[in-house]
PyMOL Python script that loads the backbone (N, CA, C, O; Angstrom):
from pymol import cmd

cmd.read_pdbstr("""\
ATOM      1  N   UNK A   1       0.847  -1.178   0.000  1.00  0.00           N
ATOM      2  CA  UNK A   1       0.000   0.000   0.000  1.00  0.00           C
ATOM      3  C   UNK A   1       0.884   1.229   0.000  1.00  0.00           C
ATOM      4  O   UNK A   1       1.881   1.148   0.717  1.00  0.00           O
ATOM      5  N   UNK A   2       0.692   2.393  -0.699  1.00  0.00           N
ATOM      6  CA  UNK A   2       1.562   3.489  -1.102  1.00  0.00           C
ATOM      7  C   UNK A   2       0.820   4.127   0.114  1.00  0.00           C
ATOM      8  O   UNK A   2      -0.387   4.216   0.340  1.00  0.00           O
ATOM      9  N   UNK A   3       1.899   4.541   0.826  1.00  0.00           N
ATOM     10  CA  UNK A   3       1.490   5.656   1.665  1.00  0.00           C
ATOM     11  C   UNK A   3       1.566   7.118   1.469  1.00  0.00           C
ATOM     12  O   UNK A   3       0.988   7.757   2.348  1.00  0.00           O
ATOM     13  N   UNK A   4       2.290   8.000   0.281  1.00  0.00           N
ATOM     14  CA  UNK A   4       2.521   8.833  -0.341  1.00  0.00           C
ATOM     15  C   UNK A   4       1.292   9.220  -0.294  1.00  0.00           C
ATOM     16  O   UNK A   4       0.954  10.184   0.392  1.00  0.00           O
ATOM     17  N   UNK A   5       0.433   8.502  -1.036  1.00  0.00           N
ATOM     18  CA  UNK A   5      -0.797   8.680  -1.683  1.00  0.00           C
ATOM     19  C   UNK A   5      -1.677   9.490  -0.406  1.00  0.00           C
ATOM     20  O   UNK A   5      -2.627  10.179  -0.779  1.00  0.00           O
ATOM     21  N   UNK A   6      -1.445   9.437   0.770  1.00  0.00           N
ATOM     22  CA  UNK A   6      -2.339   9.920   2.162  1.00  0.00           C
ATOM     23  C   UNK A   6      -2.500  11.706   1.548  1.00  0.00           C
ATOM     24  O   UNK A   6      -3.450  12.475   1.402  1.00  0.00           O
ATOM     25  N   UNK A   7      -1.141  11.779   1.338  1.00  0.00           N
ATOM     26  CA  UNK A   7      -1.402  13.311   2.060  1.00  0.00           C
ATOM     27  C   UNK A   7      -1.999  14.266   0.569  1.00  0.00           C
ATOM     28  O   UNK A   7      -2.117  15.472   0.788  1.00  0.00           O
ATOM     29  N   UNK A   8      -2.431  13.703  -1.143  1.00  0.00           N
ATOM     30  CA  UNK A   8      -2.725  14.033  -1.700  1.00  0.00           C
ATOM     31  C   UNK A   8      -4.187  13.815  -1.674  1.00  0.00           C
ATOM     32  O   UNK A   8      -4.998  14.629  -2.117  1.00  0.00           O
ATOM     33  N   UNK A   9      -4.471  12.736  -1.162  1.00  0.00           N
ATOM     34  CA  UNK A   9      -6.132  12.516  -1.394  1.00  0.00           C
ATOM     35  C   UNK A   9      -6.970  13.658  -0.749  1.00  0.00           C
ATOM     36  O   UNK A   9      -7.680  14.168  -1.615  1.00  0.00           O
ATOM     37  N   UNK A  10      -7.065  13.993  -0.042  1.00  0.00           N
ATOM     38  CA  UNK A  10      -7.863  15.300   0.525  1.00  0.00           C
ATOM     39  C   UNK A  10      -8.097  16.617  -0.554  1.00  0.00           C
ATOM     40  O   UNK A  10      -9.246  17.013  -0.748  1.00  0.00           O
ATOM     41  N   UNK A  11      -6.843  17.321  -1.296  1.00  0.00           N
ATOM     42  CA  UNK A  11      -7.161  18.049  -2.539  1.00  0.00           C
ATOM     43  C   UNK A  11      -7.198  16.840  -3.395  1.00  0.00           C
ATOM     44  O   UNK A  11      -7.193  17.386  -4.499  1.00  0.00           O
ATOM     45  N   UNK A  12      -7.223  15.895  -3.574  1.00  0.00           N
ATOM     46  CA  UNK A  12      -7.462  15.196  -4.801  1.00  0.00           C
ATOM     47  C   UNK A  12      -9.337  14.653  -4.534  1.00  0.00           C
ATOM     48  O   UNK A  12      -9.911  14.192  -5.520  1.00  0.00           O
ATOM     49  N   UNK A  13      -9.904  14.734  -3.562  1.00  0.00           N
ATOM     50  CA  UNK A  13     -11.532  14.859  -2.970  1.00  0.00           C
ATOM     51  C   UNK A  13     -12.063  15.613  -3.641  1.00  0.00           C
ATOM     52  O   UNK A  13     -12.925  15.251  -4.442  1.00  0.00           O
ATOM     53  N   UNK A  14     -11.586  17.229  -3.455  1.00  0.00           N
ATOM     54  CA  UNK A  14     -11.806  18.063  -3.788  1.00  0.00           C
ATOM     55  C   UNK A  14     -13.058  18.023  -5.381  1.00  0.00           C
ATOM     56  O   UNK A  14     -14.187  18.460  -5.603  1.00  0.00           O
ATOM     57  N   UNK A  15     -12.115  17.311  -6.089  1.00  0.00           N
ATOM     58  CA  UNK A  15     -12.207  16.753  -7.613  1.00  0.00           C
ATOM     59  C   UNK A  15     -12.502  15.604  -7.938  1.00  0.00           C
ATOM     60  O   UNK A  15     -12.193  15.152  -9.041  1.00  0.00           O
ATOM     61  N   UNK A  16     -13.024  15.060  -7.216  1.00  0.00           N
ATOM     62  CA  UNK A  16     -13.708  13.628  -7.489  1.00  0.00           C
ATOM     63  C   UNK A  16     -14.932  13.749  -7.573  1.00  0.00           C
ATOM     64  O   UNK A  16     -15.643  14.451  -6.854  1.00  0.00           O
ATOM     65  N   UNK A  17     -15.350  12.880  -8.706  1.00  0.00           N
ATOM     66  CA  UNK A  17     -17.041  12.342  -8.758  1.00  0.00           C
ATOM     67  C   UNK A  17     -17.071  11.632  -7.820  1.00  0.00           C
ATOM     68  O   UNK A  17     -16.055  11.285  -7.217  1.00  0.00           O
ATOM     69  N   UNK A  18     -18.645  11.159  -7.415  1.00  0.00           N
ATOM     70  CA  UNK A  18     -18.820  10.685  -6.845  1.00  0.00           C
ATOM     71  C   UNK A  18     -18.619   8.951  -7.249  1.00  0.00           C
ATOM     72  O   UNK A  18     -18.185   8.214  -6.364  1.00  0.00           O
ATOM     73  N   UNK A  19     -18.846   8.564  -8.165  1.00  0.00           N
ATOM     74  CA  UNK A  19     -18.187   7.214  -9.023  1.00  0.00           C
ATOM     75  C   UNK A  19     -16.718   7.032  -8.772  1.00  0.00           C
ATOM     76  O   UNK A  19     -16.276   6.012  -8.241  1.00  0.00           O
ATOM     77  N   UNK A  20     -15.900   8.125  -9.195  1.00  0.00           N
ATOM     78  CA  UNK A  20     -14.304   7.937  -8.154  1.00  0.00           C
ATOM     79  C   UNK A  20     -14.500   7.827  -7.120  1.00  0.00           C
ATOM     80  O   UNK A  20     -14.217   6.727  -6.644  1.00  0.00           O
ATOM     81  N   UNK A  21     -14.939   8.620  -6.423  1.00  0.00           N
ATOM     82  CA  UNK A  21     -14.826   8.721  -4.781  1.00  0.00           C
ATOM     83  C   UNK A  21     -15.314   7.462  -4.215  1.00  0.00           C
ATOM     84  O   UNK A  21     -14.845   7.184  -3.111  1.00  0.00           O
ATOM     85  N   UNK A  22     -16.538   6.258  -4.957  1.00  0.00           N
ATOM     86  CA  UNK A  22     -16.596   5.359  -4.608  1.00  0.00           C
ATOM     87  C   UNK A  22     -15.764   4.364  -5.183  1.00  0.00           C
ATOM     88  O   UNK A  22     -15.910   3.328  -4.534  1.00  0.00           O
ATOM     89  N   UNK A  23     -15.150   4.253  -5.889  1.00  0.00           N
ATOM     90  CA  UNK A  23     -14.177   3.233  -6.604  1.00  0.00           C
ATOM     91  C   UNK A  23     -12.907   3.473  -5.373  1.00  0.00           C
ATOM     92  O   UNK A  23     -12.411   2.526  -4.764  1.00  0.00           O
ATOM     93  N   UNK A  24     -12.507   4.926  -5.153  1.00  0.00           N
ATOM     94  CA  UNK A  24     -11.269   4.567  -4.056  1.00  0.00           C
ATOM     95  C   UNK A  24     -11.760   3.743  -2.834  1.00  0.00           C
ATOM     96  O   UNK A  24     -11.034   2.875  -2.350  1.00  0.00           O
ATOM     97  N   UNK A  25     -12.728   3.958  -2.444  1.00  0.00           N
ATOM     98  CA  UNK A  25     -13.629   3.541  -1.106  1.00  0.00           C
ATOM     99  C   UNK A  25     -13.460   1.865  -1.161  1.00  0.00           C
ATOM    100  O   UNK A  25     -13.382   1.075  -0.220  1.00  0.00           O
ATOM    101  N   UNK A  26     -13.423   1.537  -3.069  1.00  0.00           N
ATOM    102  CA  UNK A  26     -13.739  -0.186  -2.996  1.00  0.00           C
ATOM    103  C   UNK A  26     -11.683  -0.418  -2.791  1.00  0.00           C
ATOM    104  O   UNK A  26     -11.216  -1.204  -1.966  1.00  0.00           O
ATOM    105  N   UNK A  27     -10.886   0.365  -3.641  1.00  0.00           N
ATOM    106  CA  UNK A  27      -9.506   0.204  -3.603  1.00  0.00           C
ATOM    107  C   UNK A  27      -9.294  -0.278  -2.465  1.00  0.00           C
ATOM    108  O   UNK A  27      -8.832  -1.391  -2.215  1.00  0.00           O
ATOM    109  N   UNK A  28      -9.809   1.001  -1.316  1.00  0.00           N
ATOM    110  CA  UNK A  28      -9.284   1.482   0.438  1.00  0.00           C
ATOM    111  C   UNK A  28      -9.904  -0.072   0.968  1.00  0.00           C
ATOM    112  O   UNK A  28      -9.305  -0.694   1.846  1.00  0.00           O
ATOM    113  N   UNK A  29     -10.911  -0.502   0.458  1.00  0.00           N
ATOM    114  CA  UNK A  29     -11.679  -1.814   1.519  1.00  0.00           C
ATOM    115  C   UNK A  29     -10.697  -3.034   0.454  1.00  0.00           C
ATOM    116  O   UNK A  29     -11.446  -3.978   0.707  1.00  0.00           O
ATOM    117  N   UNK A  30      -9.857  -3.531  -0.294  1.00  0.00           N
ATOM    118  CA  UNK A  30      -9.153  -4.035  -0.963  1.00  0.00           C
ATOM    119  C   UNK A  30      -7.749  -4.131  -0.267  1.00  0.00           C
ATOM    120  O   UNK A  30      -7.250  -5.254  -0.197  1.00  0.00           O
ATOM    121  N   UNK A  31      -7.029  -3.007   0.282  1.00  0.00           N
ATOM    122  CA  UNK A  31      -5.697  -2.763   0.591  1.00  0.00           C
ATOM    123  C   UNK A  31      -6.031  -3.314   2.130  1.00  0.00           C
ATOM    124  O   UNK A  31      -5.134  -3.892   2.743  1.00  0.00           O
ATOM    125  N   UNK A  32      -7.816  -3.053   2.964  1.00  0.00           N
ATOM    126  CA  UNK A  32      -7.555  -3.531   3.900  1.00  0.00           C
ATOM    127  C   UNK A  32      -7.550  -5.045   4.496  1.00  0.00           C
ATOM    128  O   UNK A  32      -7.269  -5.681   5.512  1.00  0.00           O
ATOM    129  N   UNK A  33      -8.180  -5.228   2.839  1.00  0.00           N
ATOM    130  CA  UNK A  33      -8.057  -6.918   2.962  1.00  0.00           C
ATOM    131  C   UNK A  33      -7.021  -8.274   2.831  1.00  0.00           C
ATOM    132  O   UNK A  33      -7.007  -9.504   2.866  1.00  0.00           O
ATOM    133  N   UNK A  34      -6.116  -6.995   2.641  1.00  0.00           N
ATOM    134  CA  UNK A  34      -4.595  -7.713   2.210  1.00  0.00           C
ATOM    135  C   UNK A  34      -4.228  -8.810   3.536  1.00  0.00           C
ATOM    136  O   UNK A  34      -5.170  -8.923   4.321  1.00  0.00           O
ATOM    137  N   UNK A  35      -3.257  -9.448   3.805  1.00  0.00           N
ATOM    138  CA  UNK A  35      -2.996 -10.115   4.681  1.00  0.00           C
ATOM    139  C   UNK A  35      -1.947  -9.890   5.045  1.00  0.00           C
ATOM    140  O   UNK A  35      -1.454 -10.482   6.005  1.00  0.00           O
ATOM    141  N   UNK A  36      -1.200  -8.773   4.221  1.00  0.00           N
ATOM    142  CA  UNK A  36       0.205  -8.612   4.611  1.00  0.00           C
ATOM    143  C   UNK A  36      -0.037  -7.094   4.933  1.00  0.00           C
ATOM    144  O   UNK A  36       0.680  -6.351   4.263  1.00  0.00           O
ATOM    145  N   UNK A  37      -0.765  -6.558   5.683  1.00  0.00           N
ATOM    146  CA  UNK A  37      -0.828  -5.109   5.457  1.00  0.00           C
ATOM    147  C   UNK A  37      -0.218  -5.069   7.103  1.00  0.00           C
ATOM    148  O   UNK A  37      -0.116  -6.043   7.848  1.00  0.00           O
ATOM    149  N   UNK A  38       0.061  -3.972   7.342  1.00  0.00           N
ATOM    150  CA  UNK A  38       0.805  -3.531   8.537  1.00  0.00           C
ATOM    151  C   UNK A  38      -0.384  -2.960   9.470  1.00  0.00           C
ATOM    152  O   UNK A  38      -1.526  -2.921   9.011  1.00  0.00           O
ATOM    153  N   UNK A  39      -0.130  -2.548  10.696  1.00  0.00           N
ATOM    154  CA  UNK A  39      -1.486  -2.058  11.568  1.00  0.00           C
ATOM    155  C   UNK A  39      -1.449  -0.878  11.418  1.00  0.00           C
ATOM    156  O   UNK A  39      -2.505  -0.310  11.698  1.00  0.00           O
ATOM    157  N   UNK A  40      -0.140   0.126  10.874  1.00  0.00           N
ATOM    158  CA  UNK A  40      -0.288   1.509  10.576  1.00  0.00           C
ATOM    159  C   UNK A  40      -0.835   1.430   9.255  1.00  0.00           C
ATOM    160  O   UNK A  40      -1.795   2.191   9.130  1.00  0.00           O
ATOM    161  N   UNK A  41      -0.564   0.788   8.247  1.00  0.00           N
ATOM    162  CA  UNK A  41      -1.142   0.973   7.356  1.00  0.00           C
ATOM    163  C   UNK A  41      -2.879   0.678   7.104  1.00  0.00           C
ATOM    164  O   UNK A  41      -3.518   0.829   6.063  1.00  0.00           O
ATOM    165  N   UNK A  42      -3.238   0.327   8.113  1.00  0.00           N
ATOM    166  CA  UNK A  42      -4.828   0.041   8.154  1.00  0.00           C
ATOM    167  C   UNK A  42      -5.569   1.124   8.737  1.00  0.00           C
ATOM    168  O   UNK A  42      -6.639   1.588   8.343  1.00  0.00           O
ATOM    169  N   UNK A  43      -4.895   1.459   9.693  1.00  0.00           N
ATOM    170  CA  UNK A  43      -5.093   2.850  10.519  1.00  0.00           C
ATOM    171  C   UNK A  43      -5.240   3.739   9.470  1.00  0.00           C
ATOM    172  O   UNK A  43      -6.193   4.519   9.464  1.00  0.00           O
ATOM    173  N   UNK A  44      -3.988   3.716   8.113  1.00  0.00           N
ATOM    174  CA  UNK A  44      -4.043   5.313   7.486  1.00  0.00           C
ATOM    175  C   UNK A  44      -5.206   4.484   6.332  1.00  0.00           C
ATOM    176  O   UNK A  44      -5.804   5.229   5.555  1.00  0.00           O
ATOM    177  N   UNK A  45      -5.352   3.698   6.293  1.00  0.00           N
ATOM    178  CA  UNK A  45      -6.108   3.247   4.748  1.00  0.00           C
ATOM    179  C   UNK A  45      -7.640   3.432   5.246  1.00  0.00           C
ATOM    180  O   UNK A  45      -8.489   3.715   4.400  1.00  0.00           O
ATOM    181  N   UNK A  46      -8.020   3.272   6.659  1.00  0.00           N
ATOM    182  CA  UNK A  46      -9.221   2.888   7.982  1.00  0.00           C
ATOM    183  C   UNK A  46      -9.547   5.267   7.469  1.00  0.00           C
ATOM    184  O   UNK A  46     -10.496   5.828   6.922  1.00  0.00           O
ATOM    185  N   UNK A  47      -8.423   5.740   7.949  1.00  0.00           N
ATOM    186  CA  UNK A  47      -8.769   7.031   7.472  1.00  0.00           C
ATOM    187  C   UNK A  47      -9.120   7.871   6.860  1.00  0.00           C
ATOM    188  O   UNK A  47      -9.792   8.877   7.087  1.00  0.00           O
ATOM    189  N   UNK A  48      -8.360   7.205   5.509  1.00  0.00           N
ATOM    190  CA  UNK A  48      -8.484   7.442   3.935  1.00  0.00           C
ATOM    191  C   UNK A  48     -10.214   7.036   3.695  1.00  0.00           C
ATOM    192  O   UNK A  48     -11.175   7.732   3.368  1.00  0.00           O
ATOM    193  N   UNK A  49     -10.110   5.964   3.940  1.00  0.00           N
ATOM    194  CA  UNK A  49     -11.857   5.749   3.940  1.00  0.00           C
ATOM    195  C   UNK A  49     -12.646   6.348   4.563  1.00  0.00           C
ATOM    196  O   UNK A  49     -13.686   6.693   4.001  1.00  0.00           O
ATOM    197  N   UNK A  50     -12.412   6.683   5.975  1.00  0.00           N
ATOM    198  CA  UNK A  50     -13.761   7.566   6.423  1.00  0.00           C
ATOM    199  C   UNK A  50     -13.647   9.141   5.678  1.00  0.00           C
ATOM    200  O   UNK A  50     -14.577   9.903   5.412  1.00  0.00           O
ATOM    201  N   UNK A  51     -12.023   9.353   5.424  1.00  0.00           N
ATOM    202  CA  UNK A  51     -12.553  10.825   4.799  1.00  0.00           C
ATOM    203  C   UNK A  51     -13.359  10.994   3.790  1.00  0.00           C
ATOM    204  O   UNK A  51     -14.115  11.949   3.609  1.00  0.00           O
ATOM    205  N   UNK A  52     -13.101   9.421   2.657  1.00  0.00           N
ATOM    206  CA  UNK A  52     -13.997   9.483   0.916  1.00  0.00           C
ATOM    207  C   UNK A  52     -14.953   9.422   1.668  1.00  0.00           C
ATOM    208  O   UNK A  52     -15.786  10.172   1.158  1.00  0.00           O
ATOM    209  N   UNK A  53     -15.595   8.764   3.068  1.00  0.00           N
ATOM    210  CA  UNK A  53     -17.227   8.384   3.311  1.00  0.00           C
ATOM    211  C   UNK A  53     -18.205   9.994   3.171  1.00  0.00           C
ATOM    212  O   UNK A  53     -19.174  10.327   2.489  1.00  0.00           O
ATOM    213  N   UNK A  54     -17.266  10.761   4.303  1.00  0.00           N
ATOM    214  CA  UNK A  54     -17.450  12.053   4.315  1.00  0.00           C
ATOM    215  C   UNK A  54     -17.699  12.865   3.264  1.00  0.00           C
ATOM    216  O   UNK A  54     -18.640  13.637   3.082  1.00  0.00           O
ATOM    217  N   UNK A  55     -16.654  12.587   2.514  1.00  0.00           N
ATOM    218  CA  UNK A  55     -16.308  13.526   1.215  1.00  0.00           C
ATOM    219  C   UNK A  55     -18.219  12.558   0.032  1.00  0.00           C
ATOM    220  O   UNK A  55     -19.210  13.216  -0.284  1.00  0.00           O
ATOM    221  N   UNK A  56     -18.112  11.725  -0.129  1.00  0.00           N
ATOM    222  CA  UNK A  56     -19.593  11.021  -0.481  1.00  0.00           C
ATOM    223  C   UNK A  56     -20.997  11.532  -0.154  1.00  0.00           C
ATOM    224  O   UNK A  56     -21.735  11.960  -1.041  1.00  0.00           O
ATOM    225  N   UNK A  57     -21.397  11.475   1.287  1.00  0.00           N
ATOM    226  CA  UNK A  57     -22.144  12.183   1.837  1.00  0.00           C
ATOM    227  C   UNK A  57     -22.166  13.689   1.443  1.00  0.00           C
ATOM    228  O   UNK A  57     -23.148  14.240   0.947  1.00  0.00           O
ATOM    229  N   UNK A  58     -21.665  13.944   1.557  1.00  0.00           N
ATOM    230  CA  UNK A  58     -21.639  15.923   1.554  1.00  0.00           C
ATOM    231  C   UNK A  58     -22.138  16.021  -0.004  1.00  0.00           C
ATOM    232  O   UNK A  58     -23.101  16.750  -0.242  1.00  0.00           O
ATOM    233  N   UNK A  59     -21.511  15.309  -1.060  1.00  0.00           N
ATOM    234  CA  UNK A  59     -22.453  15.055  -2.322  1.00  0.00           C
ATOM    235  C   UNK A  59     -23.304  14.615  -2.560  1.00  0.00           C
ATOM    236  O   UNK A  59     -23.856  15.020  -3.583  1.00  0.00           O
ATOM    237  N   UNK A  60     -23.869  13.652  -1.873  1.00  0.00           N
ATOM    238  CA  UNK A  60     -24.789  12.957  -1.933  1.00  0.00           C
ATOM    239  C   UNK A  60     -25.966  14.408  -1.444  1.00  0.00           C
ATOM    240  O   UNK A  60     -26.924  14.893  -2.046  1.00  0.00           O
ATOM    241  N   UNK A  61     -25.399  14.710  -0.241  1.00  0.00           N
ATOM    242  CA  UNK A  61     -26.432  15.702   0.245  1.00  0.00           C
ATOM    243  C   UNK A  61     -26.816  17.317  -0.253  1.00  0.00           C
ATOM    244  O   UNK A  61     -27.715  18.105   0.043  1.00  0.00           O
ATOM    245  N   UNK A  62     -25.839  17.348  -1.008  1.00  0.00           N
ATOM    246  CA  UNK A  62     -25.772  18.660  -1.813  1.00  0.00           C
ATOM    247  C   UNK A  62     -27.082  18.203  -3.157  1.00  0.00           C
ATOM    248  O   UNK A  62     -28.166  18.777  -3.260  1.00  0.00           O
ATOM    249  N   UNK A  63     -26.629  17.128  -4.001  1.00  0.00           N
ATOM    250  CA  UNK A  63     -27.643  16.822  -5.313  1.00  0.00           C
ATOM    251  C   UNK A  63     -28.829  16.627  -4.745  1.00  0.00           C
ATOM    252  O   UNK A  63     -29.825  17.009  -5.361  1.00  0.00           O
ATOM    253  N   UNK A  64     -28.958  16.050  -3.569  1.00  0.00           N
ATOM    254  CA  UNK A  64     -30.460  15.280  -2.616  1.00  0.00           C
ATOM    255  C   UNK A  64     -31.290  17.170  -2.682  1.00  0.00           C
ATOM    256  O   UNK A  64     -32.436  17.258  -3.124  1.00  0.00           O
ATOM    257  N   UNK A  65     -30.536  18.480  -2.203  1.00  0.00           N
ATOM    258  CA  UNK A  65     -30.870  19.654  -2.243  1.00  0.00           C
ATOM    259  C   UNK A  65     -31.276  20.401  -3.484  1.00  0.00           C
ATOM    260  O   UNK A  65     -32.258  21.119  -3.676  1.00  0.00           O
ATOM    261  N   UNK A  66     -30.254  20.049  -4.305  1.00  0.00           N
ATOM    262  CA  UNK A  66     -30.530  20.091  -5.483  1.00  0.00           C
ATOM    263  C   UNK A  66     -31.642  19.528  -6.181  1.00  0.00           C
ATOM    264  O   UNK A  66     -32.072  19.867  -7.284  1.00  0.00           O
ATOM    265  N   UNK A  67     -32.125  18.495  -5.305  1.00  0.00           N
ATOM    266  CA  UNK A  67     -33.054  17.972  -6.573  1.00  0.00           C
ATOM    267  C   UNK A  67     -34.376  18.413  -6.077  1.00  0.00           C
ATOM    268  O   UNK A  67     -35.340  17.906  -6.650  1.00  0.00           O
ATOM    269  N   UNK A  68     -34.659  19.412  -4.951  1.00  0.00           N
ATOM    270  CA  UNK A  68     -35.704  19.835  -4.534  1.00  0.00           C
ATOM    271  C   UNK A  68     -36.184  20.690  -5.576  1.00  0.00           C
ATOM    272  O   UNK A  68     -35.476  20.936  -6.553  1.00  0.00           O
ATOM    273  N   UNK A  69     -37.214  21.110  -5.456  1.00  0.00           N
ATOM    274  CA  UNK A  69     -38.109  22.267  -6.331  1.00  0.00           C
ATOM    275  C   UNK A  69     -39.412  22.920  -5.938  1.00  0.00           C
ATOM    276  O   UNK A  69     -40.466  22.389  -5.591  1.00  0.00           O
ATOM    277  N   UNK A  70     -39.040  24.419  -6.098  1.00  0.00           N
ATOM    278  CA  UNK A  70     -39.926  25.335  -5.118  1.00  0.00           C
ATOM    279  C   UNK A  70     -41.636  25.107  -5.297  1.00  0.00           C
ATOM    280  O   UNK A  70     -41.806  24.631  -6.420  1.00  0.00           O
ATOM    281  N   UNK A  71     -42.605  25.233  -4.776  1.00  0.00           N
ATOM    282  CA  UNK A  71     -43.980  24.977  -4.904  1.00  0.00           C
ATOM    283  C   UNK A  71     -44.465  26.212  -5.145  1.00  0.00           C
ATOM    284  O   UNK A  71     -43.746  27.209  -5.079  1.00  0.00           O
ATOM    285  N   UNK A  72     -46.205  26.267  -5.559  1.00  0.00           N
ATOM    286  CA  UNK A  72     -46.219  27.630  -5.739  1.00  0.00           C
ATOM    287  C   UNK A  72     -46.844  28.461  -4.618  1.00  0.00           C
ATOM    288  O   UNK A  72     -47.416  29.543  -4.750  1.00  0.00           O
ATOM    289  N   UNK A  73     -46.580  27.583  -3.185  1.00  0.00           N
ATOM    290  CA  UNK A  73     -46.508  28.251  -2.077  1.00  0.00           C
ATOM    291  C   UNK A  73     -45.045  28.666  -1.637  1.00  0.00           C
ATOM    292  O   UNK A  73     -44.836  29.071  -0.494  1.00  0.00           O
ATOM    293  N   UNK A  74     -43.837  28.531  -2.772  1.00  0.00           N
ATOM    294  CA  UNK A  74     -42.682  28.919  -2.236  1.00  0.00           C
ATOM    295  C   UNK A  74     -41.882  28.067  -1.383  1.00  0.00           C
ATOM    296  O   UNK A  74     -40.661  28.127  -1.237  1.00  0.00           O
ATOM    297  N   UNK A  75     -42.949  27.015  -0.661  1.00  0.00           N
ATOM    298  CA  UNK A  75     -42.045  26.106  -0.096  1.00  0.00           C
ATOM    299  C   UNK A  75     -41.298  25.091  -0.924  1.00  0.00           C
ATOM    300  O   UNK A  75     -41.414  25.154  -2.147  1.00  0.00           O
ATOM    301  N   UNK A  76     -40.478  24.082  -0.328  1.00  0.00           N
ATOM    302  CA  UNK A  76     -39.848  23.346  -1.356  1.00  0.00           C
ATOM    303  C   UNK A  76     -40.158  21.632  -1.281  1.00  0.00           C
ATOM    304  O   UNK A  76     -39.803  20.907  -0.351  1.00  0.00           O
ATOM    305  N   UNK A  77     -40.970  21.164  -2.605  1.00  0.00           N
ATOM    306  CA  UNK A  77     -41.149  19.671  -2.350  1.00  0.00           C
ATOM    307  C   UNK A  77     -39.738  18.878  -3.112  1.00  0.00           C
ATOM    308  O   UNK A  77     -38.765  19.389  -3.668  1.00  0.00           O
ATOM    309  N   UNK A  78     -40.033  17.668  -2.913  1.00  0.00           N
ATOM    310  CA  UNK A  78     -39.197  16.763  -3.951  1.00  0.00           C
ATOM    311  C   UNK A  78     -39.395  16.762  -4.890  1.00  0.00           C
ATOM    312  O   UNK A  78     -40.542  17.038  -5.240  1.00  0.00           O
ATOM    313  N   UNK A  79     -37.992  16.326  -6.249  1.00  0.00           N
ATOM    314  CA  UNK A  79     -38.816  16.396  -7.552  1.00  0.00           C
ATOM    315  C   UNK A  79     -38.804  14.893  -7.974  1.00  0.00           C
ATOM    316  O   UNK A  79     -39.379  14.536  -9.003  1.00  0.00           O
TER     317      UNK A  79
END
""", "prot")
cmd.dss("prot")
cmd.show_as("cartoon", "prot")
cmd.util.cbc("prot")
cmd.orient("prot")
């Protein structure tokens, strides 16, 4: 497992679809399935994943807003 890779993923979030952001998520649950992985390296890979979970959600919840639409009482239903 490249550990390099830690300290770019956060601006590299930034710029991810949500289809990337879940493909690293399947990588991150892959590297932790290794058998040769180290306990720091599960820790930083265990991290890497909750940040894409985070970084997922917050999109997820932004389009979920997005996909509302105003009524013609002004309030806002689903579309």
């Amino acid at each position: 497992m490249s550990t390099k890779q830690n300290g770019n993923d956060n601006k590299q979030e930034q710029e991810l679809s949500l289809e990337e952001a879940f493909d690293r998520i399947e990588e991150t649950i892959a590297c932790l399935e290794e058998e040769d992985v180290t306990l720091e390296e599960s820790f930083q890979a265990y991290q890497r994943g909750m940040e894409l979970l985070k970084y997922c959600n917050g999109k997820i919840d932004k389009v979920e807003k997005q996909v509302l639409k105003i009524n013609e009482d002004g309030g806002l239903d689903e579309f």
